[in-house]
N, C-alpha and C positions, 0 to 999 in steps of 0.2 A: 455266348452265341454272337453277339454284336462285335466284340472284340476280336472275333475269328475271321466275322465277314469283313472285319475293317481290312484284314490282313491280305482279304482277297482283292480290295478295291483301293487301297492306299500302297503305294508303292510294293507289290509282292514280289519276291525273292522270285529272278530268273534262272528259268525258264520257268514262263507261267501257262499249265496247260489245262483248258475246258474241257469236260467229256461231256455231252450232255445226248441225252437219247427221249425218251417216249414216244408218244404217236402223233403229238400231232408241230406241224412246225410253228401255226397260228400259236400256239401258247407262247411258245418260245422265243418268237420275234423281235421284242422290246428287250429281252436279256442278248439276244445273241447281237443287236446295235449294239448297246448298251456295251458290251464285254468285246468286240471286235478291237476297237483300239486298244483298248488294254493287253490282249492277250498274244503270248506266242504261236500258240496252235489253237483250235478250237476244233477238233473231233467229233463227228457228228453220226451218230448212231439209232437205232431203234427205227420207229412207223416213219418219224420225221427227213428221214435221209433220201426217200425216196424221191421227195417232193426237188427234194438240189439233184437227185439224180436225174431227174426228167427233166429239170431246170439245164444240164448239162449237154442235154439231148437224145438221153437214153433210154427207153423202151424199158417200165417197169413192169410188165404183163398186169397181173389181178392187185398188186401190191395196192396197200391206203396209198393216197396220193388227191395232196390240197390243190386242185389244176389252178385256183384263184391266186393261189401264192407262189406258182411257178416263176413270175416275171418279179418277182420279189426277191426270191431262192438268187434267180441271175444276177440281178445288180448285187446282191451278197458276195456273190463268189467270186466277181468283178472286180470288186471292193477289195475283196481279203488275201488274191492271191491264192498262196501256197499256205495260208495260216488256217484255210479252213481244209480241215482235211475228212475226205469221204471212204465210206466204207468199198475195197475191191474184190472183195467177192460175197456174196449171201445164201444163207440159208431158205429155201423153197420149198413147199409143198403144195398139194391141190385146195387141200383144206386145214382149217386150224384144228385139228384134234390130235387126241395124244399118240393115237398110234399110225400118225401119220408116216406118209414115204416119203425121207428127205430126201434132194437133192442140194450138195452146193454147186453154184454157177458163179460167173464173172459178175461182177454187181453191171457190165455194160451189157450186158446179153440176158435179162430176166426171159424166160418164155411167157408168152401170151396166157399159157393155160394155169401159172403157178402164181404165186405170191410170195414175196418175202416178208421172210418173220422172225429171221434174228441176221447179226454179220457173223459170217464164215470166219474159216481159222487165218486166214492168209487177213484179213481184216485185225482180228484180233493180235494175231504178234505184230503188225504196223503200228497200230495204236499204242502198242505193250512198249515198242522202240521209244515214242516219244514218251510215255510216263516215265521212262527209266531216266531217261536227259532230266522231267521237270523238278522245281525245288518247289512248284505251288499248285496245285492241284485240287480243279474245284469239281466234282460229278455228281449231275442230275441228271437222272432218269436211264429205264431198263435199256440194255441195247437190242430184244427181244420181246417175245410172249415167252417173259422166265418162267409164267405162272407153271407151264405145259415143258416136260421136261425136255423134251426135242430139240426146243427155243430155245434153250436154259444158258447153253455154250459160251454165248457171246457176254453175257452178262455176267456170268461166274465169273470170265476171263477177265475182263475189263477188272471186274470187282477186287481180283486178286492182284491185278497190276498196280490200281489206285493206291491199294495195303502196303502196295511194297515199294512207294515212292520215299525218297527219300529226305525228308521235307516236310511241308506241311500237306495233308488230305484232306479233304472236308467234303462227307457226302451231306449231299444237298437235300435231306427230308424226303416226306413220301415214296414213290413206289421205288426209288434207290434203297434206302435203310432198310424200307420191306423186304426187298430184294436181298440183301447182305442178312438179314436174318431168316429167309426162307429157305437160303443155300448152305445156313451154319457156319455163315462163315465170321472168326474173330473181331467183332465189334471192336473189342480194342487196337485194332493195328491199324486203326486211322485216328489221326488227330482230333478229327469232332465229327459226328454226324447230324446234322442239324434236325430239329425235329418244328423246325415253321414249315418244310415245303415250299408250296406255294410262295412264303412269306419270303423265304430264303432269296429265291429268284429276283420277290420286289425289289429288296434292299439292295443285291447287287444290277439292278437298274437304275440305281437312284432313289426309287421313294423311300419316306420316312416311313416303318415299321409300326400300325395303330398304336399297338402299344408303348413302343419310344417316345412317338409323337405327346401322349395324356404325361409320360416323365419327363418330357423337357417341358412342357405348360406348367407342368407342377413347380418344375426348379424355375422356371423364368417368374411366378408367383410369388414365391418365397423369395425370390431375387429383390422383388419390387419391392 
């Protein structure tokens, strides 16, 4: 596991590209500093995109949306140029259930009365482009509600593009691995799927891992 993440944070083989999605951007904040330099693209998908969509200027109707880390999202994008790349068109409905009435829209033009809840197909082969390019390839989190099969699209997609980099892959724990096992899709055709979560994201921000941390006191112990 450590020796994977090193691979992601110690010189990775270019083009080095981030997928990272869930819902919220405040999670994500410390990793996406943290990984900005480093990386060639960073992809940004799931609840979390909206927050940079609105940070852009655009009218998310009902979509989740951190209004506190909008001025946050801005200096990000600022920052990153063309390396952060956002979802162009989304999946919408009135409400989250399963037999909902989708529509896809422009990710610039959400209506007022919808929400979005996964990225559309024109989203998905944009992102598919840059996987195809990367040699290092790191993804956390859904680019939907996969739970609900409506939502499922965008996360399949990604899921299956990440499989089929050519290089290193490394899904990043929790509801990512969930996610590749709730769609069936071959665990084996990524290099490692990490199972810290959570932990996975620490490490590639810098901190020492609890557990690393109690093995190098141990070896610096026995050192003395």
């Amino acid at each position: 596991e450590v020796e994977v993440l090193d691979r992601l944070t110690e010189e990775p083989a270019r083009p080095y590209v981030v997928v990272l999605g869930g819902s919220k951007v405040s999670d994500k904040l410390p990793v996406i500093k943290a990984l900005l330099p480093k990386v060639d693209r960073l992809l940004i998908g799931g609840g979390m995109c909206f927050t940079f969509l609105a940070a852009q200027g655009h009218d998310v109707g009902g979509s989740l949306l951190e209004a506190d880390q909008v001025d946050t999202c801005r200096g990000l994008l600022q920052e990153a140029g063309d390396r952060i790349v956002l979802p162009v068109d989304i999946v919408v409905a009135e409400a989250l259930v399963a037999d909902a009435r989708l529509k896809v829209v422009s990710a610039e033009q959400i209506p007022g009365d919808r929400k979005g809840l996964d990225i559309g197909p024109h989203s998905v082969a944009a992102f598919t482009e840059h996987l195809k390019e990367a040699k290092t390839v790191f993804w956390n989190g859904p680019m939907g509600v996969f739970e609900l099969a409506p939502f499922a699209a965008g996360t399949r997609g990604i899921a299956k593009s990440v499989a089929d980099v050519d290089g290193l892959s490394v899904v990043g724990g929790g509801d990512s691995a969930a996610a590749v096992r709730q769609l069936g899709l071959d665990e084996s055709a990524y290099s490692h799927i990490s199972t810290g979560g959570g932990a996975s994201l620490e490490y590639l921000e810098g901190k020492q891992l609890p557990g690393l941390a109690v093995l190098d006191e141990a070896a610096d112990w026995h050192a003395a």
